[in-house]
N, C-alpha and C positions, 0 to 999 in steps of 0.2 A: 474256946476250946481249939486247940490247935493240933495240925497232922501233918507228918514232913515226912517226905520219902527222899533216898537219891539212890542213884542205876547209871552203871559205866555202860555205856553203848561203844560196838565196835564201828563208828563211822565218822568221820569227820563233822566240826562241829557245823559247818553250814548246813552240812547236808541235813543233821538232826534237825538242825532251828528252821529247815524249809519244813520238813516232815510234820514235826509238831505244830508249823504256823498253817498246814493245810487245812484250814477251816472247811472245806465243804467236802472233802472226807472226814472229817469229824461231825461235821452236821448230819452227813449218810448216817456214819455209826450210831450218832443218838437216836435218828428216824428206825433202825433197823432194831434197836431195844424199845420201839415203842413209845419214843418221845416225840413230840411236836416240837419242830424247830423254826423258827424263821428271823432271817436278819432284817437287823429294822433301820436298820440305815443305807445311805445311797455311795459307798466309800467305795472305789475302784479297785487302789490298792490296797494289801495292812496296812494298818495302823490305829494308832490313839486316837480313840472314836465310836469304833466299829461297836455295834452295839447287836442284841437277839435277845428273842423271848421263845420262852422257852416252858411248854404243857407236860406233866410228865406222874405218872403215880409213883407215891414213897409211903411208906408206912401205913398202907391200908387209902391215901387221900389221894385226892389228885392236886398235886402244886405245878405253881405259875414262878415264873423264874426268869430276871432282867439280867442280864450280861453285859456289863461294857469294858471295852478297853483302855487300863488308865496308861500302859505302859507298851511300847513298843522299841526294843534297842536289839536292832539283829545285829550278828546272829546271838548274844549274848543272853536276853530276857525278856519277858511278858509280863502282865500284872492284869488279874483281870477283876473285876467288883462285881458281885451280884446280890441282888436283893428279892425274897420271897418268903412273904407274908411274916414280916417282923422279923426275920434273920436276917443279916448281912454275912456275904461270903469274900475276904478276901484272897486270891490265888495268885501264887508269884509261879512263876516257870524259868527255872534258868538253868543254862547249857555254859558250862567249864571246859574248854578244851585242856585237856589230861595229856596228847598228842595228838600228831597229824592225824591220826587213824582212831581216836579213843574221845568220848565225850560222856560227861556226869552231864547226866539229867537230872535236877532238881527241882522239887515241888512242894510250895507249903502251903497250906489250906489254913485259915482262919474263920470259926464262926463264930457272929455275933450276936446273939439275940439284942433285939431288940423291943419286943411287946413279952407281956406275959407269956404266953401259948409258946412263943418264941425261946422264950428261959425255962419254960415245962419240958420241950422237947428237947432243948442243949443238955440238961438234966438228964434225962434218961439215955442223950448219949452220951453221957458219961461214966453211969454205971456200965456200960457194954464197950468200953475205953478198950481193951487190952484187946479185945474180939473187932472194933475195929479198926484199931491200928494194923493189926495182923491181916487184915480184907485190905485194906488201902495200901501196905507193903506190897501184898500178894498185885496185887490190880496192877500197880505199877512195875513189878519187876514182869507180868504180863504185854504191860504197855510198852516196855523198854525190850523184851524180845521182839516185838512187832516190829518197831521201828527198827531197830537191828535185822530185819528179815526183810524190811522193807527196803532197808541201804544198800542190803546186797545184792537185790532184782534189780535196781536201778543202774548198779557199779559203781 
């Protein structure tokens, strides 16, 4: 099952690919909806490597959730693999500069079941297909004003 968004951001493309590589304001924001975050590797800088796990409730459960980095090309793209409880998630990230001042943010999300329980739940989100397309649209043209609000407190 797959879910792709893209969002024109008004700011330069470095600038996006810092914003979006700010792992530990992304890790605040999963902590502040209630997720358990922690990196589990010893990496300095980004890069292909960087690994987290990740505690969080979805669907009534609480899931457990592996993050690594298979992809690191600034400012251009990310690629990240996760795995939790028989689904694998692939997530690409990539930033087009459009112009000096304009950048497409794109993102495509892949899940893969992998055990039963794992093809039960891709299944039912499937029938809810068009409701969450429409949530993962909405989320990200959310996430791409931020960032856009966030380029411009910077300058």
């Amino acid at each position: 099952m797959k879910f792709s968004s893209k969002e024109d951001i008004e700011a330069p493309i470095e600038q996006v690919f810092a914003l979006v590589s700010d792992f530990e304001t992304l890790e605040r924001a999963a902590l502040r909806r209630g997720a358990e975050v922690q990196r589990t590797d010893n990496m300095r800088k980004p890069g292909i490597g960087m690994s987290w796990s990740a505690s969080f409730m979805a669907r009534g459960r609480q899931r457990q959730l592996e993050i690594r980095m298979t992809e690191y090309d600034p400012p251009n793209n990310m690629r990240f693999h996760s795995v939790a409880q028989g689904l694998e998630t692939d997530m690409k990230v990539e930033m087009l500069a459009l112009s000096r001042g304009r950048t497409r943010l794109s993102v495509e999300l892949e899940l893969k079941p992998r055990s039963i329980s794992a093809r039960l739940l891709v299944q039912s989100l499937k029938l809810a297909r068009t409701n969450l397309n429409k949530k993962f649209h909405l989320r990200m043209a959310d996430y791409a004003r931020d960032l856009e609000d966030r380029a411009k407190r910077l300058g």
